[in-house]
N, C-alpha and C positions, 0 to 999 in steps of 0.2 A: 478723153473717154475711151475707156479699153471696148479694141473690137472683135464682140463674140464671133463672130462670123470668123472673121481673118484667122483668130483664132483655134477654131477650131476644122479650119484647112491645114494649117500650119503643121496643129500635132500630128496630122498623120504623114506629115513629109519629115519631121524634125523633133521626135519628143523632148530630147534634152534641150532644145534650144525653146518649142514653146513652154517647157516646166520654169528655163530663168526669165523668158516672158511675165511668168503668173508670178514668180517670187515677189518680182519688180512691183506689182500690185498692191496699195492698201485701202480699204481693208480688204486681203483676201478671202476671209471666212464669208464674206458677204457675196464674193463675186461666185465662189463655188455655187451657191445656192441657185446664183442667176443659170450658170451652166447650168446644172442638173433642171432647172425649168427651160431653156433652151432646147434640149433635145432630149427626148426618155432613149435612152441604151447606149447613154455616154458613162458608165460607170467602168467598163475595161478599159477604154482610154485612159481616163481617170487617174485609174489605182497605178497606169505605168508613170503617172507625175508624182513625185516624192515631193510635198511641199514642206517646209521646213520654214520654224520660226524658234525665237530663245526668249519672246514676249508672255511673260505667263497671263497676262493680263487679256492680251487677242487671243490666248489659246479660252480662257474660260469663255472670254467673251461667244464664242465658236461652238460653245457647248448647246449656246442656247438658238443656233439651228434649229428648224424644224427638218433637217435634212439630214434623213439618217448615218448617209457616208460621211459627212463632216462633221456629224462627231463623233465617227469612227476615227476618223483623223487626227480630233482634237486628244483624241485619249492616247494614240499614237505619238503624238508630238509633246501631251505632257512625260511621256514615258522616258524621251528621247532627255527629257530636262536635268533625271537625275545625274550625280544627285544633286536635289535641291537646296539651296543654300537657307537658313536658319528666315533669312528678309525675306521667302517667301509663304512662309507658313501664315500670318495673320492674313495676305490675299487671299490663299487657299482654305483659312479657317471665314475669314467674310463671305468668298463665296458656299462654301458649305452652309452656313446660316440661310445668306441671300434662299437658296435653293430650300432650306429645309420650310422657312415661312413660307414663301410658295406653294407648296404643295400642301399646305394647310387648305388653302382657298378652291384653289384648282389645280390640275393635271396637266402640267404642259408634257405636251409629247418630247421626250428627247428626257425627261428628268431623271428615269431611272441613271441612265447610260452618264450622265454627269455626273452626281451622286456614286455611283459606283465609282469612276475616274476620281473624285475628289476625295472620297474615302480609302483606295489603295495610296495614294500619295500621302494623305496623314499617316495611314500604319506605318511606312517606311522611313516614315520624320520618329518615331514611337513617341516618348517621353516629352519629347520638344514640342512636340504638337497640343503639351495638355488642355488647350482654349479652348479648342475644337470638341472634350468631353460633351458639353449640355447639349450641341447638337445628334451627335454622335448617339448620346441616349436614346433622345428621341425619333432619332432615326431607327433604333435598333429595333422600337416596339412597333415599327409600320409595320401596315399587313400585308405589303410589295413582298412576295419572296425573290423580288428582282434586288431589295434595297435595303432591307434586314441582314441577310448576312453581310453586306460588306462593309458595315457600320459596326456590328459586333464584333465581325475582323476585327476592325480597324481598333477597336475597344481594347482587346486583349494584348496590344502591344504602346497605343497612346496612354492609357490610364492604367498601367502598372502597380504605380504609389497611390491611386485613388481608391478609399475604402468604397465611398459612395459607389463606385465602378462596379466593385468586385462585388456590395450587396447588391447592387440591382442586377448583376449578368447572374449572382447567386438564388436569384429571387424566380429570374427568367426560367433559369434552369431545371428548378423545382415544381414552379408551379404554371408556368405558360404552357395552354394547351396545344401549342404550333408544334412538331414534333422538331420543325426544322430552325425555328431558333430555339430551344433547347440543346442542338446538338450544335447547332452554331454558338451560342455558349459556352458549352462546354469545352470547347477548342480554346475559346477566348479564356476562359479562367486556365486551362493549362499553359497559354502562351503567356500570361503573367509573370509565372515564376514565383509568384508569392504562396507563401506556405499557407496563405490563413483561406487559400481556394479549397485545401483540401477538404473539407468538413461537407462543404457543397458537394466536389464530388461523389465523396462518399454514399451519401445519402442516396446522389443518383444510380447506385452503379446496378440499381434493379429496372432500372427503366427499360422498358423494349420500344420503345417508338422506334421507327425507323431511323439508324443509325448513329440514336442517342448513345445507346451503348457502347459501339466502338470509338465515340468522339471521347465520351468517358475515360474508357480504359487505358486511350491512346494520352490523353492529359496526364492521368495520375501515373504512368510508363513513361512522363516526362520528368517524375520527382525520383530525387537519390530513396535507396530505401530508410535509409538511418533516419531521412526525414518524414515517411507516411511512419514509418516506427513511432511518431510523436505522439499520434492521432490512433492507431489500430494496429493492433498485430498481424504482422506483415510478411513474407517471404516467398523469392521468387524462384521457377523452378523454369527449365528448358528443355526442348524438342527439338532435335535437329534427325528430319524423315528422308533417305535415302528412296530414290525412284531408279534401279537399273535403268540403261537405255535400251538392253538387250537382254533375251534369255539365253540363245546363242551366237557364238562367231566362228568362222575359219578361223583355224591360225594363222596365217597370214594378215588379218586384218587385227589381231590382239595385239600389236608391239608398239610402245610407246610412239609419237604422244595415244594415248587411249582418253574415248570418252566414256566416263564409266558408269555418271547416273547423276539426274540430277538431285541437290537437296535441301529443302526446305524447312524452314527456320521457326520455329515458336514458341515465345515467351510466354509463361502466366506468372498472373500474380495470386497468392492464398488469401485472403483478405477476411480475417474470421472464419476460415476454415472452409469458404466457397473459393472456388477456381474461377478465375474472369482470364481472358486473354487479355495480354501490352502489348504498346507499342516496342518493335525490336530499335527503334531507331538511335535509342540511346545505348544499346549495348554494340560491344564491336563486332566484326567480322570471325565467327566462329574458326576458321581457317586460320587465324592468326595467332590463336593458341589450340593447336588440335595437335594427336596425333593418328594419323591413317595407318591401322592395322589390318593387313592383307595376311590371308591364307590359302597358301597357294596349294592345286594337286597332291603332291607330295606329303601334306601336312607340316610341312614348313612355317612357321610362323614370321610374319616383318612387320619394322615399324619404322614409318615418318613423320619424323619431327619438324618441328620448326625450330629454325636454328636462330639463338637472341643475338642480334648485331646491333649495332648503329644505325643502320640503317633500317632494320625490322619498321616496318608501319606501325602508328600506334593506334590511330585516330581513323578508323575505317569502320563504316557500317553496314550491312546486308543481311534479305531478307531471306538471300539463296540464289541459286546459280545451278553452273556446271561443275563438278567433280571431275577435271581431268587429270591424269599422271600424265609429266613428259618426263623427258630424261633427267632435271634439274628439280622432279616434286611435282608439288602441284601446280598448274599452269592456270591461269587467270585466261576468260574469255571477252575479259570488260579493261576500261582503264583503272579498275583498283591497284593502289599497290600494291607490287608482290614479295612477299618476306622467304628468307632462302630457308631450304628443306633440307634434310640429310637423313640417311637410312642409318639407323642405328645398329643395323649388320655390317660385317663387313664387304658384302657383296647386296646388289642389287639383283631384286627377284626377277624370275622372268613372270612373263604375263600371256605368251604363247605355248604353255607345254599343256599337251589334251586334260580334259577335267576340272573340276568346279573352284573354283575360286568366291571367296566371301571376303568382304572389305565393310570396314567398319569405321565408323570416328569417334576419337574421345575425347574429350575436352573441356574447357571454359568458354565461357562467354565472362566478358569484363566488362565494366561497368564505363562509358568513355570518359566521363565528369569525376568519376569516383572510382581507381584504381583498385582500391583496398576492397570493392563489393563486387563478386565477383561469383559466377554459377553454372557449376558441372552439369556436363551432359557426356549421353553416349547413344548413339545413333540407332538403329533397328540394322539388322545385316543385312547385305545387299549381294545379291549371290548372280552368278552367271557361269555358263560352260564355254568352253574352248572345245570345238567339235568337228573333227576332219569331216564328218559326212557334208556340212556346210557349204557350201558355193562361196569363194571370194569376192569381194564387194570390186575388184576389176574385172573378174570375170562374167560378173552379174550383168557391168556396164559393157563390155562387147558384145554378150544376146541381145541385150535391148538395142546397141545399133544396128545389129542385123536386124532383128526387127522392124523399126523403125524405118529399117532401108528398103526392106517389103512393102511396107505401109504407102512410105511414098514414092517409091517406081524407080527408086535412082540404084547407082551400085554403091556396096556398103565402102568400100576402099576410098569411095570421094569422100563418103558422109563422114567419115574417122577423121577426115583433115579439114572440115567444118564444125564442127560440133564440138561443143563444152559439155559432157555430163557432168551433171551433181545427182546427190543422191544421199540419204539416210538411213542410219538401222531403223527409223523409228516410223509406226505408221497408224494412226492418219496425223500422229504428233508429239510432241516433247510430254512426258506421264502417260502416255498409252505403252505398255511393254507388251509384245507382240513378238512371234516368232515369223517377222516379215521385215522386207527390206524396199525402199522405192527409189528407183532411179527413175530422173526426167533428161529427157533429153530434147535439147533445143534444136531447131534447127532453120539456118540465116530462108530471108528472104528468096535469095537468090536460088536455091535447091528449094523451097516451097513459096511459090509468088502469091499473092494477094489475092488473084483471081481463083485462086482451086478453095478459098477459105467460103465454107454455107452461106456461115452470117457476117459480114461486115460491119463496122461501124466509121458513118461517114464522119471524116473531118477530124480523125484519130490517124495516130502516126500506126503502120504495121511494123513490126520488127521480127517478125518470124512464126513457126509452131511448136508449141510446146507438147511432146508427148510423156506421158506416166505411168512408168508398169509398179507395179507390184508384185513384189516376186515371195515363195517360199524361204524355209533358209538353204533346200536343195534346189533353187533355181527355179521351181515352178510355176510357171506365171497363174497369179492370182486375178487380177484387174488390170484394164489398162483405159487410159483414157487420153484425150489430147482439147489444146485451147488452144487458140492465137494471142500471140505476145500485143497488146495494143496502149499506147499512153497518150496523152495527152501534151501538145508543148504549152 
């Protein structure tokens, strides 16, 4: 007989050792239960024991808990399974049955939460799973919007090859008054892949129900064009919108790397001569065939390209980013890959001589499945000055320590050799363009202790205070404000 009591002495002297206590355990899905009736505000404890099993059988069995945590656990540890091997799918298609009769009768508490779990494990099986269709159906039309979508999920990638599928997610689509499996539908007939979805989506792409429309758009932004070409005349056009980060800077602060603006990405499709927005997911990374034309002061003109190598990426997608130059092109602030850049001058421009500078991209976007389809774009200009009257963004950061060092009573000379400033051109955030700059500046425990802080919060780590100016772009302080740094272990 396992003992609760001992037990739960134990975990707080030894968690790893009472976690291979509970392993040792069968059933344990059963004994959790007893715990959590044992004592209410054992659930921290709890979550720090990892139980682990490779029984698909005790994990379903687990589902059918009335206790919420365990079958958070159970959907945990089928996660843990993949991937699933081929012998486990007709368990997983019986108990999806078992579960779907069920809830014909009555509502066991715990069924959404298994049903969902047993329905992400079919999608991920797709094809191999086709047994699983008749429940799956019927799951789709509950009126759970806990338990409809993840049966329609699962729908659009198990029953592929099934016509019966595709008419009834086409049928949902059209005519179910739920706004929300409509659009769960709609994802479903795009994650098919089968060309005979399209006619369904078609029909829908006037729908406005809540987020009918973009599940649409995003499906049919899943098809090559040559293939909606079968069905309707078709052609896709792009937007690639530049957002400066600044309207001015010191020179000093213009010299590569520079962050220049960020920019955002948008595809449409013409579809009978209406504009719908697609999905960008299938076309590449604009940056991987562009080229950035810069005009510098002087009326100068430059251009960077992308240089085709071996190595160039092919297969990258993005919705938008950061527009940075460094020394080597455009510099990536993500892990995409980065394809190499060369100025088609023979010298590289500079980026710090006084006066307005405008930077522009021109380009393709390519098709990633379909090389040969392929769609020009050229950017809106994106303009900024290089302005001696400016403040430098280091010189910004030594007023605000002085600052700072008034604020809180100490001398600035310690505070310099404590303190990490950071700081932005941009204010109150990334697409706000402002002729303002903010530097924050931290400052440890130790130069500001816990006890000078207003408000506390107990049972939070403190780690220091945070202060925030806001400055002009000639230095003049705009706002300033300050917080305590506090987390949580």
């Amino acid at each position: 007989m396992f003992d609760i009591v001992a037990w739960w002495l134990q975990i707080r002297r030894d968690r790893d050792k009472a976690a291979s206590v509970v392993r040792a355990v069968r059933p344990w899905c059963e004994l959790i239960c007893l715990l959590h009736l044992f004592c209410l505000g054992a659930d921290q404890q709890l979550n720090a024991v990892e139980l682990q099993t490779t029984n698909l059988t005790a994990i379903i069995e687990g589902f059918r808990s009335t206790d919420y945590d365990t079958r958070q656990r159970m959907a945990q540890a089928l996660y843990k399974l993949e991937p699933l091997g081929k012998e486990t799918i007709p368990v997983l298609v019986a108990a999806l049955s078992r579960e779907t009769r069920e809830l014909r009768t009555h509502f066991r508490p715990g069924a959404a939460d298994t049903i969902r779990a047993l329905c992400g494990a079919l999608e991920r099986r797709g094809g191999e799973a086709r047994d699983a269709i008749p429940a799956l159906l019927e799951l789709g039309k509950s009126d759970s919007d806990w338990i409809s979508p993840h049966a329609i999920a699962a729908l659009g990638t198990v029953g592929t090859e099934s016509k019966e599928t595709v008419k009834v997610l086409g049928t949902m689509l059209l005519q179910d008054r739920d706004a929300g499996r409509r659009s769960s539908a709609a994802a479903a007939l795009g994650r098919t892949g089968n060309k005979t979805v399209i006619p369904y989506l078609l029909k829908a792409l006037d729908d406005k129900g809540l987020n009918v429309d973009w599940s649409v758009r995003s499906a049919l932004g899943g098809f090559k064009l040559a293939t909606l070409a079968e069905f309707v005349p078709v052609k896709a056009s792009a937007q690639v919108r530049l957002e400066p980060h600044y309207k001015r800077l010191a020179p000093e602060d213009a010299r590569l790397p520079l962050f220049l603006a960020d920019y955002q990405v948008t595809i449409r499709l013409q579809v009978n001569g209406a504009e719908h927005f697609a999905s960008w997911g299938r076309w590449g990374d604009p940056l991987l065939n562009v080229t950035c034309q810069v005009l510098v002061p002087n009326g100068e003109e430059y251009h960077l390209t992308v240089e085709e190598t071996e190595n160039t990426p092919k297969d990258s997608a993005c919705s938008g980013g950061d527009l940075t130059l460094g020394p080597n092109g455009i510099d990536y602030t993500d892990d995409r890959p980065i394809p190499a850049y060369a100025w088609r001058e023979k010298r590289t421009p500079r980026f710090d001589a006084v006066g307005v500078y405008k930077i522009k991209l021109i380009g393709v976007f390519r098709d990633r499945e379909d090389p040969i389809s392929e769609v020009r774009f050229e950017s809106n200009e994106a303009t900024y000055t290089v302005d001696p009257k400016c403040m430098g963004f280091k010189a910004l950061v030594n007023t605000a320590i002085l600052r700072a060092a008034q604020e809180v009573g100490v001398d600035a000379k310690i505070l310099k050799g404590h303190v990490k400033p950071s700081g932005d051109f941009r204010w109150p955030g990334p697409g706000s363009v402002t002729d303002c700059r903010c530097v924050t500046v931290g400052i440890p425990p130790s130069l500001y202790p816990e006890e000078k802080v207003p408000r506390r919060h107990k049972g939070w780590h403190y780690s220091g205070m945070g202060f925030y100016y806001q400055y002009s772009s000639e230095g003049k302080i705009l706002s300033s404000t300050n917080a305590p740094y506090y987390w949580i272990d």
